[in-house]
PDB file of N, H, CA, C and O in Angstrom:
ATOM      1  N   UNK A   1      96.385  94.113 107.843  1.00  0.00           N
ATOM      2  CA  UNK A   1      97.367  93.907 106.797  1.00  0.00           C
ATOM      3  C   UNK A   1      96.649  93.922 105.457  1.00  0.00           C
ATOM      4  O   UNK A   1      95.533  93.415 105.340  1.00  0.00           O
ATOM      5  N   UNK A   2      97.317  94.528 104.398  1.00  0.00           N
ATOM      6  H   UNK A   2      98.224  94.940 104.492  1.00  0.00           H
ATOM      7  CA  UNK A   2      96.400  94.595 103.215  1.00  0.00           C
ATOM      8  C   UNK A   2      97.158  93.713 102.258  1.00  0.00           C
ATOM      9  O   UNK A   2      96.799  93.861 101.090  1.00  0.00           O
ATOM     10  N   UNK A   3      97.764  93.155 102.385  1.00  0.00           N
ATOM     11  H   UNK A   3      98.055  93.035 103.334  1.00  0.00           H
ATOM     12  CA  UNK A   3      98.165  92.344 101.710  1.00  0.00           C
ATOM     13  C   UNK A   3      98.090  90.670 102.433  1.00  0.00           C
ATOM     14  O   UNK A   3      98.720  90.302 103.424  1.00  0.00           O
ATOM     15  N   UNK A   4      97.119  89.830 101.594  1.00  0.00           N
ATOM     16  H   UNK A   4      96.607  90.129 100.789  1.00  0.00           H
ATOM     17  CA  UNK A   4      96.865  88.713 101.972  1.00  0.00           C
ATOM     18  C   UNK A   4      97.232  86.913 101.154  1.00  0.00           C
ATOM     19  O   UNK A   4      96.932  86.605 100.000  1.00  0.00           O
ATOM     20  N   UNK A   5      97.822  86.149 102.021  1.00  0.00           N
ATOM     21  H   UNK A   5      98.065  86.399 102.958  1.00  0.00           H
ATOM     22  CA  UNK A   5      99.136  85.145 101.114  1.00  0.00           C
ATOM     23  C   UNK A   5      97.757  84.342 101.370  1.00  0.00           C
ATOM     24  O   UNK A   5      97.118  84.283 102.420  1.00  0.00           O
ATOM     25  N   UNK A   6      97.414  83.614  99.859  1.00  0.00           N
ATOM     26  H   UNK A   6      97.933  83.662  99.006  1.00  0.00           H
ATOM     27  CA  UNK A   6      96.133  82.453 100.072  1.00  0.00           C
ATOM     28  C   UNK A   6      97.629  81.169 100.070  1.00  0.00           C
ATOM     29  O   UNK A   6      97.318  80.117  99.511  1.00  0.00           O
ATOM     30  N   UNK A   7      98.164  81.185 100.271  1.00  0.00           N
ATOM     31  H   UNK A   7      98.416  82.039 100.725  1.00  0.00           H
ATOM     32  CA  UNK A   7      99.282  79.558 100.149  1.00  0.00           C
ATOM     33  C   UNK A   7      98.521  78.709 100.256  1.00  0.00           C
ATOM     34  O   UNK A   7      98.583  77.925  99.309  1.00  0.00           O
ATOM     35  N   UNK A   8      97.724  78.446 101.056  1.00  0.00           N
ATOM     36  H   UNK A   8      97.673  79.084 101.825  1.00  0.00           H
ATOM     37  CA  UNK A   8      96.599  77.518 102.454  1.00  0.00           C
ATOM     38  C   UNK A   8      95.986  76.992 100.849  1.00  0.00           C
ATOM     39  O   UNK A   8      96.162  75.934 100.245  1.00  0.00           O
ATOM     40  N   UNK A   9      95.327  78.043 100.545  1.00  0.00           N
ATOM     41  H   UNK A   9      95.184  78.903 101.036  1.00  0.00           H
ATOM     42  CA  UNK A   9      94.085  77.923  99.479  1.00  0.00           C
ATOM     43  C   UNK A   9      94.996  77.085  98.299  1.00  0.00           C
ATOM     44  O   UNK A   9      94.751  75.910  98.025  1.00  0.00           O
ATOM     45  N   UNK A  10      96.056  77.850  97.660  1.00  0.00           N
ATOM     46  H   UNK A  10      96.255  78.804  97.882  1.00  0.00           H
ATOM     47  CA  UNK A  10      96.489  77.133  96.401  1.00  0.00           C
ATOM     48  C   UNK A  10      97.029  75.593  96.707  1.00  0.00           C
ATOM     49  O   UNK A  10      97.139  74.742  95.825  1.00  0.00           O
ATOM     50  N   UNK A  11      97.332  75.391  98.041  1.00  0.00           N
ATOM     51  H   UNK A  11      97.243  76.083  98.757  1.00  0.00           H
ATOM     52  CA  UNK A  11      98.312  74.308  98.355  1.00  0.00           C
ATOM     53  C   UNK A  11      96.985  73.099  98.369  1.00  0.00           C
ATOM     54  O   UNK A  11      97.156  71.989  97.865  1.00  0.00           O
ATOM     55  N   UNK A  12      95.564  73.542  99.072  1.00  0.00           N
ATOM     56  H   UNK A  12      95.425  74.444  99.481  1.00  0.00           H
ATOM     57  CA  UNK A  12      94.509  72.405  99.313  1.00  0.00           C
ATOM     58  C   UNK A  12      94.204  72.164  97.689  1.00  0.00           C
ATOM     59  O   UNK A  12      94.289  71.054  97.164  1.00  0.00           O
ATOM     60  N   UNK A  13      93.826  73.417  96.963  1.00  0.00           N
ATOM     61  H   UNK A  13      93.757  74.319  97.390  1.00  0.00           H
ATOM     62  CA  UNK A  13      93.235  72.867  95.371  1.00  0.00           C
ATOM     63  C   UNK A  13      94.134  71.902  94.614  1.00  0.00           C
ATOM     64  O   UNK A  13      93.662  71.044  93.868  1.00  0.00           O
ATOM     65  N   UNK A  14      95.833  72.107  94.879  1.00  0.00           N
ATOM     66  H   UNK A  14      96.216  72.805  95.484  1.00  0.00           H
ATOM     67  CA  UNK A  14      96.355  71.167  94.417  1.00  0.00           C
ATOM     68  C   UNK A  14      96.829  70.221  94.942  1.00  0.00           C
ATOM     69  O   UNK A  14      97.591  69.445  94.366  1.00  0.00           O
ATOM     70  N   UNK A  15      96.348  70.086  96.500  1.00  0.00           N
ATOM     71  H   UNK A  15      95.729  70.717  96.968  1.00  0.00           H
ATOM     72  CA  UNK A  15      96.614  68.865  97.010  1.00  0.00           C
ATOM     73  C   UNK A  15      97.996  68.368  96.993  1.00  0.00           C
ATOM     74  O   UNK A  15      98.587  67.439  96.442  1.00  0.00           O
ATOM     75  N   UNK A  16      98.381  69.588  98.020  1.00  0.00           N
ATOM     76  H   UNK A  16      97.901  70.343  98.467  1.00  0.00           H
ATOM     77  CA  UNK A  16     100.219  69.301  98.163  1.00  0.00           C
ATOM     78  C   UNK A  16     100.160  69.808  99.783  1.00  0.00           C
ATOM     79  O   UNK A  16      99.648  70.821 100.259  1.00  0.00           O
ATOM     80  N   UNK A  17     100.891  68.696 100.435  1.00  0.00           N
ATOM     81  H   UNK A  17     101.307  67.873 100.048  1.00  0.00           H
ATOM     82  CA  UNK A  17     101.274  69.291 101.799  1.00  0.00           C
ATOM     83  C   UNK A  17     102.288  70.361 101.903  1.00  0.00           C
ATOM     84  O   UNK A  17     102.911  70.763 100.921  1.00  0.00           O
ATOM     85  N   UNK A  18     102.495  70.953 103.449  1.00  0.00           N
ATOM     86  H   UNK A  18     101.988  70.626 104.246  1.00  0.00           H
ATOM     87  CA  UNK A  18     103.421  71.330 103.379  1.00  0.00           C
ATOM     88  C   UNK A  18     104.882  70.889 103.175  1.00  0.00           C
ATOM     89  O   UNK A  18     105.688  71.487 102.464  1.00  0.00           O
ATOM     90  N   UNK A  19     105.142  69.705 103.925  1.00  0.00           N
ATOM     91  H   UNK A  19     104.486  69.219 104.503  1.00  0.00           H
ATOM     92  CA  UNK A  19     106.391  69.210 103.639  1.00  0.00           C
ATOM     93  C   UNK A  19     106.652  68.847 102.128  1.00  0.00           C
ATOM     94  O   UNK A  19     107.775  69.020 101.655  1.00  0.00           O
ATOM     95  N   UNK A  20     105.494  68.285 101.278  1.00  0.00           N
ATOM     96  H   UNK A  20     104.582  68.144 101.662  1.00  0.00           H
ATOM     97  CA  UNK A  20     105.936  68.230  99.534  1.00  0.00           C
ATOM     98  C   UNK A  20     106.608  69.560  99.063  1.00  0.00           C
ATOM     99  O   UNK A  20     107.666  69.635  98.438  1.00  0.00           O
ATOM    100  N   UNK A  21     105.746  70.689  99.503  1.00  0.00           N
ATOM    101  H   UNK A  21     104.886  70.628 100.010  1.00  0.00           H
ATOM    102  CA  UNK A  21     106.288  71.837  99.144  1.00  0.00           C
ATOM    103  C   UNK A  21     107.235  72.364  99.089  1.00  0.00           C
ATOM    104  O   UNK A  21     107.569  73.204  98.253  1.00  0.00           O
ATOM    105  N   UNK A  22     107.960  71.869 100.168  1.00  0.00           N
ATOM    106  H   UNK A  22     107.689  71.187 100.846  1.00  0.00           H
ATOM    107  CA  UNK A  22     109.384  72.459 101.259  1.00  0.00           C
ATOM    108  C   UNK A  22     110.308  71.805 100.402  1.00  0.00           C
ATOM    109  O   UNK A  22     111.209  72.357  99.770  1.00  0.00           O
ATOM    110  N   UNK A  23     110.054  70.684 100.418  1.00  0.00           N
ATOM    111  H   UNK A  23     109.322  70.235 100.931  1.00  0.00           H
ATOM    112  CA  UNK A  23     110.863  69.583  99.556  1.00  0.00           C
ATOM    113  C   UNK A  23     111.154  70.233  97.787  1.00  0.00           C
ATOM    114  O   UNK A  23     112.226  70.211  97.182  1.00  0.00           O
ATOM    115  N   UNK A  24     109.986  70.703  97.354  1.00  0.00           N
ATOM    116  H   UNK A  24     109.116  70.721  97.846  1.00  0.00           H
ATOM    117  CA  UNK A  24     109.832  70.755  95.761  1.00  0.00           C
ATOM    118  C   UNK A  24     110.467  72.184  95.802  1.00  0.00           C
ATOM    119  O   UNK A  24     111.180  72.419  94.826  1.00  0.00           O
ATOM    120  N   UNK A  25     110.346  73.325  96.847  1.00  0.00           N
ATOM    121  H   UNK A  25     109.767  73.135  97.640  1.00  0.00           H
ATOM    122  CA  UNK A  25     110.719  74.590  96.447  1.00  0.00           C
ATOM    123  C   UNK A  25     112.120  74.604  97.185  1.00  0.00           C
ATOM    124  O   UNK A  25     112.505  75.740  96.907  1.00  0.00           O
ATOM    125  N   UNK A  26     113.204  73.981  98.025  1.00  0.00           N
ATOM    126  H   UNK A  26     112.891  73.059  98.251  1.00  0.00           H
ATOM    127  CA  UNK A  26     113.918  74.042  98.896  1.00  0.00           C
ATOM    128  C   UNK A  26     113.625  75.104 100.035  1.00  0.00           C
ATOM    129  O   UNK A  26     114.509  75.951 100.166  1.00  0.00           O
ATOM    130  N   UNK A  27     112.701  75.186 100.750  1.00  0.00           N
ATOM    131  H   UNK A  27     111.983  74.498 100.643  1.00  0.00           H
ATOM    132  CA  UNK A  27     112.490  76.564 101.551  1.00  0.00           C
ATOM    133  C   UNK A  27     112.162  75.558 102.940  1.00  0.00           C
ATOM    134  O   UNK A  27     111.662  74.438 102.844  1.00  0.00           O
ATOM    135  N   UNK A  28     112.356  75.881 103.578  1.00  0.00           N
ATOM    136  H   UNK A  28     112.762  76.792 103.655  1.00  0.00           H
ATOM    137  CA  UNK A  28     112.424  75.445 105.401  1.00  0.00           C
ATOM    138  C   UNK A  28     110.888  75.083 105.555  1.00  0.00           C
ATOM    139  O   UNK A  28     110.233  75.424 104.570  1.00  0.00           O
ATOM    140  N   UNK A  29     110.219  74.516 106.489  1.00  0.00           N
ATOM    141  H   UNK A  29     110.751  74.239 107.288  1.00  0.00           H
ATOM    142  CA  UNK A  29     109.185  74.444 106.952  1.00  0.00           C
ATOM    143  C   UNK A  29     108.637  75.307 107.854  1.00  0.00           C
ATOM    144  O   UNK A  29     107.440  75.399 108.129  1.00  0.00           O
ATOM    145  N   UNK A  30     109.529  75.928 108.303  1.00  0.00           N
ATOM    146  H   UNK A  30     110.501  75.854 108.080  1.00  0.00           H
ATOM    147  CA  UNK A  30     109.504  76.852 109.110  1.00  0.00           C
ATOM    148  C   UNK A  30     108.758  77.788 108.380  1.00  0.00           C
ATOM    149  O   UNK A  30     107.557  77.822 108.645  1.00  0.00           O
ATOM    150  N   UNK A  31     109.281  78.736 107.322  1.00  0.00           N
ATOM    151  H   UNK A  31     110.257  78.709 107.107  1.00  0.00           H
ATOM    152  CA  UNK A  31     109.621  79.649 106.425  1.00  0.00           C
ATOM    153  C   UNK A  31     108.301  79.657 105.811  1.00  0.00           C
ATOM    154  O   UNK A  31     107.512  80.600 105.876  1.00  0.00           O
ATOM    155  N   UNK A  32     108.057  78.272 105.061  1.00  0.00           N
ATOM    156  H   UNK A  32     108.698  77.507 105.008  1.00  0.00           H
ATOM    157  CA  UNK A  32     106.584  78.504 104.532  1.00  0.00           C
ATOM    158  C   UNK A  32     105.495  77.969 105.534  1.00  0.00           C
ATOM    159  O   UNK A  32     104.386  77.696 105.076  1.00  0.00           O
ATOM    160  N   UNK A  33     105.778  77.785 107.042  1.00  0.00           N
ATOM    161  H   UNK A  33     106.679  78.008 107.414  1.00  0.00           H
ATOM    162  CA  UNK A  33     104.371  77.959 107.568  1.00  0.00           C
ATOM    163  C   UNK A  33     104.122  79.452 107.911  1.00  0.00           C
ATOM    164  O   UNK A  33     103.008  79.975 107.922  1.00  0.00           O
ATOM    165  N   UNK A  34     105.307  80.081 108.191  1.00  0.00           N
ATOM    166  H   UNK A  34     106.212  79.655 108.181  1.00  0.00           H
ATOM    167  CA  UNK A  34     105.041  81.656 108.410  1.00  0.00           C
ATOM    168  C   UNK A  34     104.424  81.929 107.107  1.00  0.00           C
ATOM    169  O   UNK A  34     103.219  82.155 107.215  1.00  0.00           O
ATOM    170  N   UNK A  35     104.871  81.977 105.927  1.00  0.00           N
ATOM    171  H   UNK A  35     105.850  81.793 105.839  1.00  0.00           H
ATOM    172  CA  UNK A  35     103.976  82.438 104.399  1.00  0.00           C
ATOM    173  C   UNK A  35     102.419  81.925 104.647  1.00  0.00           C
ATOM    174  O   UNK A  35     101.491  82.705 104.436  1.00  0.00           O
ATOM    175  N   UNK A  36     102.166  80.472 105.139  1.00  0.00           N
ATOM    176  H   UNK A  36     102.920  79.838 105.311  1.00  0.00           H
ATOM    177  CA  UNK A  36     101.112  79.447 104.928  1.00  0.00           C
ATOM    178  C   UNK A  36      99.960  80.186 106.022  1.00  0.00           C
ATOM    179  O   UNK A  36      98.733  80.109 105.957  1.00  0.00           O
ATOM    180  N   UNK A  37     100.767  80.888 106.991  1.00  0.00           N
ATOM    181  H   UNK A  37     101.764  80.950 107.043  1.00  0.00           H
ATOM    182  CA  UNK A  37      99.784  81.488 108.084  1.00  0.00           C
ATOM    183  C   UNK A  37      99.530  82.853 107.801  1.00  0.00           C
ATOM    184  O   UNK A  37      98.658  83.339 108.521  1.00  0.00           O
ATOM    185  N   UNK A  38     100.121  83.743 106.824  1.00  0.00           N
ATOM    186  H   UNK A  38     100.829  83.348 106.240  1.00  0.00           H
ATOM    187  CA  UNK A  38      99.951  84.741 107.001  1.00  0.00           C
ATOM    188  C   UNK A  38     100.715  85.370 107.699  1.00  0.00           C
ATOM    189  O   UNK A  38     100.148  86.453 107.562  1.00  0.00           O
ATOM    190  N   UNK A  39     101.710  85.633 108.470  1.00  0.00           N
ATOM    191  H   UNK A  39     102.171  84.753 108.582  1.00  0.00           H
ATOM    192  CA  UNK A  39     102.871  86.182 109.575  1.00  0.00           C
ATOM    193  C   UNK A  39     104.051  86.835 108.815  1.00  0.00           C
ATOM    194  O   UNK A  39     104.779  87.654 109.376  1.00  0.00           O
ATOM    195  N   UNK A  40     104.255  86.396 107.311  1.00  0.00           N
ATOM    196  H   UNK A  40     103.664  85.731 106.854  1.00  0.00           H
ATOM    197  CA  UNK A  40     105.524  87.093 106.625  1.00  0.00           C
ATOM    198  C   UNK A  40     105.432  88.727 106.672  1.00  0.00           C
ATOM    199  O   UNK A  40     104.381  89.321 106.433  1.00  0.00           O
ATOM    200  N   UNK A  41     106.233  89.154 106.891  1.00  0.00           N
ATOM    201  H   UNK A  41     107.087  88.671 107.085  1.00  0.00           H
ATOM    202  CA  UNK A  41     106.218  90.639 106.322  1.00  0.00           C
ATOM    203  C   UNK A  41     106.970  91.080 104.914  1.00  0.00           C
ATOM    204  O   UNK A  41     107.000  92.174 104.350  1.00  0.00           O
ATOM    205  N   UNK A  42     107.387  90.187 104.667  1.00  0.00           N
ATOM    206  H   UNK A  42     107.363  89.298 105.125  1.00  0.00           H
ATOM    207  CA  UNK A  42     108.213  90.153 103.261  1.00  0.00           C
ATOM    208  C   UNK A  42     108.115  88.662 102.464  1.00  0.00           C
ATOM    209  O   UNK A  42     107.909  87.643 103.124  1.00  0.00           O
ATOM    210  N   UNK A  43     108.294  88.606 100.844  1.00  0.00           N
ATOM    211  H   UNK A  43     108.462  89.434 100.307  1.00  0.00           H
ATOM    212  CA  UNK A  43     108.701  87.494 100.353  1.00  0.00           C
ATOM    213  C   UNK A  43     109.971  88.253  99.033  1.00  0.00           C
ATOM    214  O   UNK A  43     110.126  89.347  98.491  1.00  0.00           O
ATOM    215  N   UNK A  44     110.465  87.261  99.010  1.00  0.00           N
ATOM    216  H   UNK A  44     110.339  86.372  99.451  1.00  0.00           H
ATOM    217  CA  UNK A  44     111.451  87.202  97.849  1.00  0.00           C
ATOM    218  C   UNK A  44     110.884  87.333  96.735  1.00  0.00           C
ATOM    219  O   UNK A  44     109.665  87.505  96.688  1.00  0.00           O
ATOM    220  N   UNK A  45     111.574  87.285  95.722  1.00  0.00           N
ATOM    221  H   UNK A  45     112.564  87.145  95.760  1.00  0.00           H
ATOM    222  CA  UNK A  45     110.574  87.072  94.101  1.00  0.00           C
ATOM    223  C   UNK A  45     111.039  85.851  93.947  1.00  0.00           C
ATOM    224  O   UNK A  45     110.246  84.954  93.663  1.00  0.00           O
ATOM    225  N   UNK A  46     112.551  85.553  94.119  1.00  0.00           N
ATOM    226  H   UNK A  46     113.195  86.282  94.350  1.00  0.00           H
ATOM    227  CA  UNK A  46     112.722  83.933  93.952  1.00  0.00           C
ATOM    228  C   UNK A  46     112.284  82.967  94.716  1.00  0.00           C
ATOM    229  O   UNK A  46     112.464  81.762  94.537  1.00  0.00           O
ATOM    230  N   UNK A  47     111.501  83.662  95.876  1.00  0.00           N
ATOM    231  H   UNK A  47     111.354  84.641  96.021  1.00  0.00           H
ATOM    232  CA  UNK A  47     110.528  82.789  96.511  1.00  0.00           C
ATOM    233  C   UNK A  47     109.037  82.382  95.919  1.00  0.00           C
ATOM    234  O   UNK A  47     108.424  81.318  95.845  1.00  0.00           O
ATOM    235  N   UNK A  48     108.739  83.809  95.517  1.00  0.00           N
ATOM    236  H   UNK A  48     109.237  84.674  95.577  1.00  0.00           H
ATOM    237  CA  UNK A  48     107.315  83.344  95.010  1.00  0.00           C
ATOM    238  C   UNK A  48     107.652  83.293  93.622  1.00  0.00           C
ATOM    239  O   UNK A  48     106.884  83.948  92.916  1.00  0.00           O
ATOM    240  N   UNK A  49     108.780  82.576  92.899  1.00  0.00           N
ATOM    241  H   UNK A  49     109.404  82.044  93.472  1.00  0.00           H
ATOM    242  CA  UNK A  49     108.966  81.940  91.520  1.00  0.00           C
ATOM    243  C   UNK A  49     108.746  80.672  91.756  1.00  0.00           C
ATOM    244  O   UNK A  49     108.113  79.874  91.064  1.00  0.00           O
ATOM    245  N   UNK A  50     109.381  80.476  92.932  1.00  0.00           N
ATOM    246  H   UNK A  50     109.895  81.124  93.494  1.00  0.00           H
ATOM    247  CA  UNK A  50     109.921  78.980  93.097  1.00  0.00           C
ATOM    248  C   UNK A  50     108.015  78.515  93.293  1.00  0.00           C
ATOM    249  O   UNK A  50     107.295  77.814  92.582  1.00  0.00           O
ATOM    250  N   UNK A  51     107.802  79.089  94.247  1.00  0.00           N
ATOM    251  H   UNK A  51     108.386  79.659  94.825  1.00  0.00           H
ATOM    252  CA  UNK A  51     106.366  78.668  94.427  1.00  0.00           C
ATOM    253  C   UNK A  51     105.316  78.521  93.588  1.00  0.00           C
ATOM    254  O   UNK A  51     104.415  77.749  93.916  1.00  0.00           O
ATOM    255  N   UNK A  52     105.238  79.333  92.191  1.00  0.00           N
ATOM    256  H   UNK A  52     105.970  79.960  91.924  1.00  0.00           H
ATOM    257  CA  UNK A  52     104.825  79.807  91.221  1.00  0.00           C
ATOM    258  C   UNK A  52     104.694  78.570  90.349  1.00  0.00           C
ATOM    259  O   UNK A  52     103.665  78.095  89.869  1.00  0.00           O
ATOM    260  N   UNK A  53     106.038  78.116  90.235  1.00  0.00           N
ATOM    261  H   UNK A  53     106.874  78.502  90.625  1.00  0.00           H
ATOM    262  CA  UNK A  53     106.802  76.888  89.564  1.00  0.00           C
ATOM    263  C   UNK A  53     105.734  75.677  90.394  1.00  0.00           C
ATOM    264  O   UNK A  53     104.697  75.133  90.015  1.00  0.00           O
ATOM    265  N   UNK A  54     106.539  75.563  91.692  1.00  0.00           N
ATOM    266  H   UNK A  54     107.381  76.005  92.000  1.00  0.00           H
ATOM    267  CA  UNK A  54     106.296  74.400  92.178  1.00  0.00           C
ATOM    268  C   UNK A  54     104.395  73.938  91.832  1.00  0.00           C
ATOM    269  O   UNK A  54     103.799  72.876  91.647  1.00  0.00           O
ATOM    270  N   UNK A  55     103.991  75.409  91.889  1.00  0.00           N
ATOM    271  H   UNK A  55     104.475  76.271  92.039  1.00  0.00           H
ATOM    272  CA  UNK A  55     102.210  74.892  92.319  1.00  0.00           C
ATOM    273  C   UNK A  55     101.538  74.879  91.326  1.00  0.00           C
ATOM    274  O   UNK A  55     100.455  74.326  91.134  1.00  0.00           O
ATOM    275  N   UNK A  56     102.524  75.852  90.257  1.00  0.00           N
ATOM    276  H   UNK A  56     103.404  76.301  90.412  1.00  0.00           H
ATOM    277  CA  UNK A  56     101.895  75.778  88.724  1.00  0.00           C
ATOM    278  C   UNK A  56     100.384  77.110  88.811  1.00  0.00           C
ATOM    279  O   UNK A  56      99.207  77.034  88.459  1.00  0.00           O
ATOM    280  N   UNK A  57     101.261  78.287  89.493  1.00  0.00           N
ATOM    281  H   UNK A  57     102.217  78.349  89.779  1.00  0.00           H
ATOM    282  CA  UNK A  57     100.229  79.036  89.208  1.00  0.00           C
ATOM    283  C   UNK A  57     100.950  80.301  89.211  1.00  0.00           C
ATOM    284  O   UNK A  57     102.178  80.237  89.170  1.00  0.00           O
ATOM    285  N   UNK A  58     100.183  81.844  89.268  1.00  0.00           N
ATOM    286  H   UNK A  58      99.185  81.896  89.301  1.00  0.00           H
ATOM    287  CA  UNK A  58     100.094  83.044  88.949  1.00  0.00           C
ATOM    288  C   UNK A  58     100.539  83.394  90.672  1.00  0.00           C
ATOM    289  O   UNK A  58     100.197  82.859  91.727  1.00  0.00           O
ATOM    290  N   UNK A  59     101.470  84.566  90.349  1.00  0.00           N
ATOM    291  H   UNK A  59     101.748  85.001  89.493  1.00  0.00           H
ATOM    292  CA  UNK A  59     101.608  84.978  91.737  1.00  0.00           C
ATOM    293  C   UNK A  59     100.670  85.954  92.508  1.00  0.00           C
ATOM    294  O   UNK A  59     100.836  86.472  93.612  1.00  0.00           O
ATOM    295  N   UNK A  60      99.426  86.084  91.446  1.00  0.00           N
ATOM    296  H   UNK A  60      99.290  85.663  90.549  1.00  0.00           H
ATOM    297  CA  UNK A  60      98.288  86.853  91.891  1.00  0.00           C
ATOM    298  C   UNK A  60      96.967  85.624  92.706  1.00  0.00           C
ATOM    299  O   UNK A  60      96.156  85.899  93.590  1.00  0.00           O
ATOM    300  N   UNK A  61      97.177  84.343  92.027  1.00  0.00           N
ATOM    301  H   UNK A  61      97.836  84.120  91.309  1.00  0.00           H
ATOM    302  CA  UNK A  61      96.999  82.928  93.487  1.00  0.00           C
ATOM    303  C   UNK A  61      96.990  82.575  94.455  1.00  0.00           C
ATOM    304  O   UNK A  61      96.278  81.717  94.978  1.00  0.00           O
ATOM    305  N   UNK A  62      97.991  83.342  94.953  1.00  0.00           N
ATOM    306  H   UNK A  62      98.569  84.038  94.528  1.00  0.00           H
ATOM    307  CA  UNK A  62      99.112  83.429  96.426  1.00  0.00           C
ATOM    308  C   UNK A  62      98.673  84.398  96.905  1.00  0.00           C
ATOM    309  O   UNK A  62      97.913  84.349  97.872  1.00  0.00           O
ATOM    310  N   UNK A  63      99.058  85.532  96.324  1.00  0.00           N
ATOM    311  H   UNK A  63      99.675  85.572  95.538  1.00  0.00           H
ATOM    312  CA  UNK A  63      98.647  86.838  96.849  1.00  0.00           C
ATOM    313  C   UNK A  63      97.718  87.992  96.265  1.00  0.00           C
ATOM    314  O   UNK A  63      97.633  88.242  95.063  1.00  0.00           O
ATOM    315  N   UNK A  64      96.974  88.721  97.363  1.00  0.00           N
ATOM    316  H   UNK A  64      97.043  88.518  98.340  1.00  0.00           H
ATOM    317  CA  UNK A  64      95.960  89.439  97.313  1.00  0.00           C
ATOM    318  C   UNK A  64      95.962  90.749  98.199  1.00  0.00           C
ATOM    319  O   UNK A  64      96.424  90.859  99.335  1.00  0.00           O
ATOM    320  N   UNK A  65      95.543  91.404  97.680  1.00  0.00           N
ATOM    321  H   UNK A  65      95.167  91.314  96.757  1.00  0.00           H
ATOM    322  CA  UNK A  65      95.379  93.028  98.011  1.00  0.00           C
ATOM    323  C   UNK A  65      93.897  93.176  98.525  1.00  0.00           C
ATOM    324  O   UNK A  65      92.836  93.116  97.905  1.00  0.00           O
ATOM    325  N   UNK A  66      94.189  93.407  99.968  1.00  0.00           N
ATOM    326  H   UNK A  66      95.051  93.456 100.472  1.00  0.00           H
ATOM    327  CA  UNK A  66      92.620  94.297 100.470  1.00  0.00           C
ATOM    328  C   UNK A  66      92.753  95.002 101.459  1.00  0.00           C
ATOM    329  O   UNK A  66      93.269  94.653 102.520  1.00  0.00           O
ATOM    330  N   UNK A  67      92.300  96.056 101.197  1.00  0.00           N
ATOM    331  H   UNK A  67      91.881  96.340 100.335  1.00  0.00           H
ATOM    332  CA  UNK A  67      92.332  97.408 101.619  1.00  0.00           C
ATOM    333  C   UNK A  67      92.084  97.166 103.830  1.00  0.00           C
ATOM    334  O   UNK A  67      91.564  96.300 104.534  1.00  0.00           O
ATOM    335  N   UNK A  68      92.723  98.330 104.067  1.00  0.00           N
ATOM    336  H   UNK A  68      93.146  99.033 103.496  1.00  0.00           H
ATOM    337  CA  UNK A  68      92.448  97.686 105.637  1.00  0.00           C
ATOM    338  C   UNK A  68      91.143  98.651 105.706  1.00  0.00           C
ATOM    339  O   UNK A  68      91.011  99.591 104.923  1.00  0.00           O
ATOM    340  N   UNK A  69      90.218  98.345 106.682  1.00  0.00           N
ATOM    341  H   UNK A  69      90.325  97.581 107.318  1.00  0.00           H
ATOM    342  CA  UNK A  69      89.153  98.688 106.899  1.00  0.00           C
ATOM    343  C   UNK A  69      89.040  99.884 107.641  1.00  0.00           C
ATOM    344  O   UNK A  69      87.968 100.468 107.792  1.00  0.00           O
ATOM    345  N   UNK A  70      90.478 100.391 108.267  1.00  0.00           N
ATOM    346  H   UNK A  70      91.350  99.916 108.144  1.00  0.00           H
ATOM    347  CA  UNK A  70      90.735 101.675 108.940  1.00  0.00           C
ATOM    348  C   UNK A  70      91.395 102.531 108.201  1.00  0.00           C
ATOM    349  O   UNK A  70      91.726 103.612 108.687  1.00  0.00           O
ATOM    350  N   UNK A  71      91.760 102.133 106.644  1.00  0.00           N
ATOM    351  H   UNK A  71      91.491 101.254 106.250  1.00  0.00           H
ATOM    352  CA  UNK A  71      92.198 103.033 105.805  1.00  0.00           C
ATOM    353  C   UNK A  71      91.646 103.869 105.452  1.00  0.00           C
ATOM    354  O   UNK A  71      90.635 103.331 104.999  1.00  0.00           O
ATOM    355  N   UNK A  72      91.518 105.165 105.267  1.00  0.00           N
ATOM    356  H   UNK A  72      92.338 105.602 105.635  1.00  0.00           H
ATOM    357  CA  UNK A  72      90.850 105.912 104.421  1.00  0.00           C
ATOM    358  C   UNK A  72      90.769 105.789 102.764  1.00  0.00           C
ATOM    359  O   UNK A  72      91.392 104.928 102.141  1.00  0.00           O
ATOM    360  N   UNK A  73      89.983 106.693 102.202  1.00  0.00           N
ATOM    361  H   UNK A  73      89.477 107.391 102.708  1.00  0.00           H
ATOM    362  CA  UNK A  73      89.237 106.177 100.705  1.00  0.00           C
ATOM    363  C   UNK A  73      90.524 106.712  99.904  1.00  0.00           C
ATOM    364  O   UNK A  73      90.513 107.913  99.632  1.00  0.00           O
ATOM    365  N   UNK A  74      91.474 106.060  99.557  1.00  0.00           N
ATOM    366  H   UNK A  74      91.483 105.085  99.779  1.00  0.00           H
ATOM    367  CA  UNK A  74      92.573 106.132  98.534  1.00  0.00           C
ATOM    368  C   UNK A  74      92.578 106.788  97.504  1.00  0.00           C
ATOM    369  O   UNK A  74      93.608 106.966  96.855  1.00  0.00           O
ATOM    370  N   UNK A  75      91.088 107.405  97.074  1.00  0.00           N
ATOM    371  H   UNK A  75      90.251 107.261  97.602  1.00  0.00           H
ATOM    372  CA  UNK A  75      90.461 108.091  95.595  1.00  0.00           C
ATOM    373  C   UNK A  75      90.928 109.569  96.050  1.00  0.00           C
ATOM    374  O   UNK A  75      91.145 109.922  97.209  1.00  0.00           O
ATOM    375  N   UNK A  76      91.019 110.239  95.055  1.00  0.00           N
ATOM    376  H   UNK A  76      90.843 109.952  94.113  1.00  0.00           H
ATOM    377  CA  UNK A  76      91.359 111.787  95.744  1.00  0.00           C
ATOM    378  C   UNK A  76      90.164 112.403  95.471  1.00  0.00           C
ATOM    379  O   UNK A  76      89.981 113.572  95.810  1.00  0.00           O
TER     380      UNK A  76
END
């Protein structure tokens, strides 16, 4: 997958569980352990606002771009 959700990472630096989270963004527990593990195949934008909001950061925090290792060289 080349697209990678740090949630895990932003949620320990600011020292918020999951359930604070669930609570502060209204989103299921369910919902953001799939985001929290990596398993989403999609997010909302009013999801990663709400999250944005709640954690007080950049939606480039959360998420990250890396290339899969069986991709070929993207340069022409």
């Amino acid at each position: 997958m080349a697209i990678i959700v740090n949630l895990d990472v932003v949620m320990a630096r600011r020292k918020i569980s999951l359930t604070d989270l669930s609570a502060r963004v209204g989103i299921t527990l369910a919902n953001l352990s799939i985001l929290k593990k990596n398993h989403a195949r999609a997010i909302r934008f009013s999801t990663l606002n709400a999250l944005c909001e709640a954690l007080d950061c950049q939606p480039g925090d959360i998420l990250e771009f890396k290339p899969d290792a069986a991709d070929p060289d993207p340069s022409p």
